[in-house]
C-alpha positions in Angstrom: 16.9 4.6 -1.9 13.9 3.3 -3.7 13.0 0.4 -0.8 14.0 3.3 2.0 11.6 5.4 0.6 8.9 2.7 0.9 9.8 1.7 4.2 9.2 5.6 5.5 5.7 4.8 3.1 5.3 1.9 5.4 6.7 3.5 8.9 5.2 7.0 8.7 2.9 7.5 5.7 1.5 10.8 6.4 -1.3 12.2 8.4 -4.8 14.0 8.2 -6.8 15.4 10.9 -8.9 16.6 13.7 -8.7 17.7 17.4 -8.4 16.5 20.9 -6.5 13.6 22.7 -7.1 10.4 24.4 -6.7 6.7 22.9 -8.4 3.9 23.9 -7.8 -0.1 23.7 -8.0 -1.0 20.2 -10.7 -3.2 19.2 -10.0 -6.2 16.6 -12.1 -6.7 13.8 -12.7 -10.1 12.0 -10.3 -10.9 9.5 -11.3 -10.8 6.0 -10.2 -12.7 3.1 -8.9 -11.3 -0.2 -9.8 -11.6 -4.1 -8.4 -10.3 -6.7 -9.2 -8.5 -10.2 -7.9 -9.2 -13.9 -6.7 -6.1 -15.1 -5.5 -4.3 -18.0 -2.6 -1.8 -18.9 -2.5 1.0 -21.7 0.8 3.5 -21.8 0.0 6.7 -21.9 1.9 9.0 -24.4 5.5 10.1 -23.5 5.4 13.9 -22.2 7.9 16.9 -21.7 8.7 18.6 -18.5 8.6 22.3 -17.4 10.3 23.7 -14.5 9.0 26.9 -12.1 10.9 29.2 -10.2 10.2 28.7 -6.4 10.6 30.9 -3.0 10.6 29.6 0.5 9.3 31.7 3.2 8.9 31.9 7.0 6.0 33.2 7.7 4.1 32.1 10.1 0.4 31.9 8.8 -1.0 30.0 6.0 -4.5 29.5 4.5 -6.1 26.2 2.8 -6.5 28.0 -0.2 -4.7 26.2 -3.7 -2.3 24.8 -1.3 -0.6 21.2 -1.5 1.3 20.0 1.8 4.3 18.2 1.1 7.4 16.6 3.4 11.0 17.7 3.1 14.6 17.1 5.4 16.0 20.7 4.3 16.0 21.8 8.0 18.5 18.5 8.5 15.0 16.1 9.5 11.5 15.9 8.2 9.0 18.4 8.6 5.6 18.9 7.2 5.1 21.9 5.1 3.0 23.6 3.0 2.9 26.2 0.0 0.7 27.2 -3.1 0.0 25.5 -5.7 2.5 27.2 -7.9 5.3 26.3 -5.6 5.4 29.5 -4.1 5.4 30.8 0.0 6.8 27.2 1.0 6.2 27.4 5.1 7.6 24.8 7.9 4.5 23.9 10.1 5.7 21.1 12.6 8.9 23.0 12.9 10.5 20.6 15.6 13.7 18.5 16.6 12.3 15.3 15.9 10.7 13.7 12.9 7.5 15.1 12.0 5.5 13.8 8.3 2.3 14.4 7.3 0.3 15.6 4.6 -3.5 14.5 5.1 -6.1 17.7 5.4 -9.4 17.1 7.3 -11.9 17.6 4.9 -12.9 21.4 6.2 -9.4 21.8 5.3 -8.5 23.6 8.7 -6.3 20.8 10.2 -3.5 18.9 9.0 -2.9 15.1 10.8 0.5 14.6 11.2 2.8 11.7 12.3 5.9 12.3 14.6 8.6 10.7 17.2 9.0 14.0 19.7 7.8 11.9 22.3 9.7 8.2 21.7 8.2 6.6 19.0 6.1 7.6 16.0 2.3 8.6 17.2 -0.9 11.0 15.3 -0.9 14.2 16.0 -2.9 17.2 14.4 -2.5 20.7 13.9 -4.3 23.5 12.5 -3.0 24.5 8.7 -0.4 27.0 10.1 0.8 24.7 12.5 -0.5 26.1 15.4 -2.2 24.0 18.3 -0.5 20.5 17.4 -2.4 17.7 19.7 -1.1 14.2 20.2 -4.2 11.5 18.9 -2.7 7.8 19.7 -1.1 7.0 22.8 0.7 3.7 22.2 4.0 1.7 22.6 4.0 1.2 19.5 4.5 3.1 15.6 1.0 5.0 14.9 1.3 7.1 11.4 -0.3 6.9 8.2 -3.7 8.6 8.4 -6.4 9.5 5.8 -9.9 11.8 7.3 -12.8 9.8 6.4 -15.3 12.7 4.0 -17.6 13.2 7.0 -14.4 14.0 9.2 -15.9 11.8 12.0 -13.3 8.8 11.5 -9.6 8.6 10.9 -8.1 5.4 8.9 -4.1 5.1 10.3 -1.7 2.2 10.3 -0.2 0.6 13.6 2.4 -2.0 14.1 0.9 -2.9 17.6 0.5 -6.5 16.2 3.7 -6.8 15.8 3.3 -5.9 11.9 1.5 -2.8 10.2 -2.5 -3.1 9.9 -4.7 -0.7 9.1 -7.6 0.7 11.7 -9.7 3.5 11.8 -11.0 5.4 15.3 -13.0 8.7 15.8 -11.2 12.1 15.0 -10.6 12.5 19.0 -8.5 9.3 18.8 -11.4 7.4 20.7 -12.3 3.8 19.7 -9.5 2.5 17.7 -10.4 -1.0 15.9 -8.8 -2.7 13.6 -9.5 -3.6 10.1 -7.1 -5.5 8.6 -5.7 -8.8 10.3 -3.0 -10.1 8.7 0.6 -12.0 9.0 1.7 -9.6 5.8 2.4 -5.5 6.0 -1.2 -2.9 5.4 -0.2 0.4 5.3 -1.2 3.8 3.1 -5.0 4.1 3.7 -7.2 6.3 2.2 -10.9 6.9 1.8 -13.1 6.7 -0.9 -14.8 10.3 -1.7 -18.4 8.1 -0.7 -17.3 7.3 3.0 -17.9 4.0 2.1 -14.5 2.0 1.0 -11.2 2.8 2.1 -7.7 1.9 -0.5 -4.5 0.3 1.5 -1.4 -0.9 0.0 -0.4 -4.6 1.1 2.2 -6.8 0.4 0.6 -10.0 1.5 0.8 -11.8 -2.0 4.8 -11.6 -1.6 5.1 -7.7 -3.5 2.9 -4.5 -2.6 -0.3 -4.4 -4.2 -3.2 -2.0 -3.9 -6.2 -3.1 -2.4 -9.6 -2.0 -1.8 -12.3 -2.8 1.1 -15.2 -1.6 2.9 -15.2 0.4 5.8 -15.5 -2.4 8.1 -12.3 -4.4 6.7 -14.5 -6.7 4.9 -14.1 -7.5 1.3 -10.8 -7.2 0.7 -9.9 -6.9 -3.3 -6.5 -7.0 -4.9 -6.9 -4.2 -7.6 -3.2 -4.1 -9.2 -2.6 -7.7 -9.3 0.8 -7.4 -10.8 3.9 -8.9 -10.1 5.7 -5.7 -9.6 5.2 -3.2 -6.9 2.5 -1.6 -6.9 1.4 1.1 -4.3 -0.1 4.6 -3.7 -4.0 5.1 -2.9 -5.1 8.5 -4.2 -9.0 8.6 -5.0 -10.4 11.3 -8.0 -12.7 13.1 -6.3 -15.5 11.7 -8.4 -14.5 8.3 -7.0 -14.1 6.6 -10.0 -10.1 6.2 -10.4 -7.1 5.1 -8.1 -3.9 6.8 -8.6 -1.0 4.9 -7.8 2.5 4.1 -8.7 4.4 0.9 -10.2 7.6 0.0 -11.0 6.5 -2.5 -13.5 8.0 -1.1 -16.3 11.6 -1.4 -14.5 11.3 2.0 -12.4 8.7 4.0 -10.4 6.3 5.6 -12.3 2.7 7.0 -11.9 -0.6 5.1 -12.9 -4.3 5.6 -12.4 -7.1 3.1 -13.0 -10.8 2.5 -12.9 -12.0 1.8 -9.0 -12.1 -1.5 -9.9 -8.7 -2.0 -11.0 -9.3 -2.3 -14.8 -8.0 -0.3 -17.4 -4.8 0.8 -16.1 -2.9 3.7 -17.7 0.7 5.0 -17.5 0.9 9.1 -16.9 4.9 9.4 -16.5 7.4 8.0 -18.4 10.8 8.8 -17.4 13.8 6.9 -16.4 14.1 8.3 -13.1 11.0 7.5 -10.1 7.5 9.1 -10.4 5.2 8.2 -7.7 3.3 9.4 -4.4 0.3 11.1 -6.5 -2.6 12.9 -5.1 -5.3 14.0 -7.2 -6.5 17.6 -7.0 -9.6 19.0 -5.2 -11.1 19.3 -8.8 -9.6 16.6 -10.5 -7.9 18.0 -13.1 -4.0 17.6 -11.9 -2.0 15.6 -10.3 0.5 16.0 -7.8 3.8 14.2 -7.5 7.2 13.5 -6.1 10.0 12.8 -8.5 14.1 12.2 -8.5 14.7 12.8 -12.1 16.6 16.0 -11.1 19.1 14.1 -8.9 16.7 14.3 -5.4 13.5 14.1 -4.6 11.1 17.1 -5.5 7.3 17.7 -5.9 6.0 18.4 -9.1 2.4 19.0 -10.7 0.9 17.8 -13.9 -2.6 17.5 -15.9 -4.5 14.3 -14.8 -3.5 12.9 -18.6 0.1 13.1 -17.7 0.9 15.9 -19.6 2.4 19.3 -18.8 4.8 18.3 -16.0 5.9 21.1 -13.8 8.7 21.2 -11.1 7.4 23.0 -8.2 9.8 22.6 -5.4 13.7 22.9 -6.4 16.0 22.0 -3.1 19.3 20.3 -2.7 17.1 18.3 0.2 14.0 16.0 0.0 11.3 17.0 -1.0 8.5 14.4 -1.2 4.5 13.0 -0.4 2.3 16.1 -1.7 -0.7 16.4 -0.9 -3.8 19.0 -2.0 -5.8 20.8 0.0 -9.8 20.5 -0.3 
């Protein structure tokens, strides 16, 4: 279950935001070549769990608000939804036959980006936060998905296996002026951008296991952060910039990490023998949002940026999994 869960990672990552149609040729950038760091690992101290009481609803509206979005199969496929940050007024947005999972806001926090297979294969789409008015963005034979909202909201960083394996690019919000910015024999997938505009985080597994990296908008300077022989994945910036949340299973199972930008000083927050991983790092910093299996399936839970005070927020015999916060 583990390796299918980071295959969807790979195939259909989630999605951020903004309007229109239209897709153009993509444009291939140079490729880059890749250094690493030397890290370093601390354990953080082992923590308790807490569990909340959860309601689903139907409603048709929503608001940014305290919300996180989050992807679950409890309608019998996956569908994006959203609720507040307490777990409560849980609400179906894509709402449709076929697979639909995303969790990326634009940075207005209006729209959500989106990545689904209604139309043959996986493409980005976006909708506004209640679901309303979803728009196709990519156009293309091939598996579009994956997308993070660059902090101007003029760019969107997806992943494409056009090339015949999963790179990341980057094109306007309309979908206009797709190029490249990875080039690679090896799997880039899970971008995300730097609060600054300026670098974007991927996951790779070009050094034989995934790895987080780091580069500049452009694909240049490509820097192994994790440099671990485990797996290493997840790209969720503090909104100060300064630390990468991600996940590893270096300590034989899936649990969540965060580390300088850099890639030094990298400290355990869970510590439980079922998976931890897929963080995202609240609008003020402060928590951390997560999906977990240690009550038998996949649900989201919350917890303070120090690992502490774990909370279960969704509680479903289905998946529940890839949160994400609002701005």
């Amino acid at each position: 279950m583990r390796h299918k869960l980071r295959l969807l990672n790979l195939i259909l990552i989630v999605v951020f935001i903004f309007s229109f149609t239209a897709c153009t040729t993509p444009k291939t950038a140079t490729e880059t070549t890749t250094t690493k760091t030397t890290i370093t690992e601390t354990t953080a101290p082992e923590i308790t769990v807490a569990v909340t009481t959860i309601q689903e609803t139907t409603a048709s509206e929503a608001t940014t608000k305290s919300k996180i979005a989050f992807i679950s199969d409890r309608d019998g496929n996956a569908e994006t939804y959203i609720m507040n940050i307490d777990g409560s007024e849980q609400v179906n947005l894509t709402n449709n036959p076929a697979y639909d999972a995303g969790t990326s806001f634009s940075p207005d926090g209006s729209k959500i980006a989106f990545a689904s297979d209604r139309e043959g294969n996986l493409e980005v789409y976006i909708m506004n936060v209640d679901g309303s008015e979803q728009v196709r963005l990519t156009n293309n034979p091939a598996d579009d998905a994956g997308t993070s909202f660059s902090p101007d909201g003029s760019k969107i960083a997806f992943v494409s296996d056009r090339n015949e394996n999963y790179e990341v690019y980057i094109m306007n919000v309309d979908g206009s002026e797709q190029v490249r910015l990875t080039n690679n024999p090896a799997h880039d997938w899970n971008p995300s951008f730097s609060p600054d505009g300026s670098k974007i985080a991927f996951v790779s597994d070009r050094d034989g296991n995934t790895e987080t990296y780091i580069m500049n908008i452009d694909g240049s300077e490509q820097v192994n952060l994790t440099n671990n022989p485990a797996h290493d994945a997840s790209t969720s910036f503090s909104p100060d910039g300064s630390k990468i949340a991600f996940d590893s299973n270096r300590d034989g199972n899936a649990e969540t990490y965060i580390m300088n930008i850099d890639g030094s000083e990298q400290v355990r927050l869970t510590d439980n023998p079922a998976d931890d991983w897929a963080p995202s790092f609240s609008p003020d910093g402060s928590k951390i949002a997560l999906m977990s299996n240690r009550d038998g399936n996949y649900e989201i839970y919350i917890m303070n940026v120090d690992g502490s005070e774990q909370v279960r927020l969704t509680d479903n015999l289905a998946k529940d999994w890839y949160p994400s916060f609002s701005p």
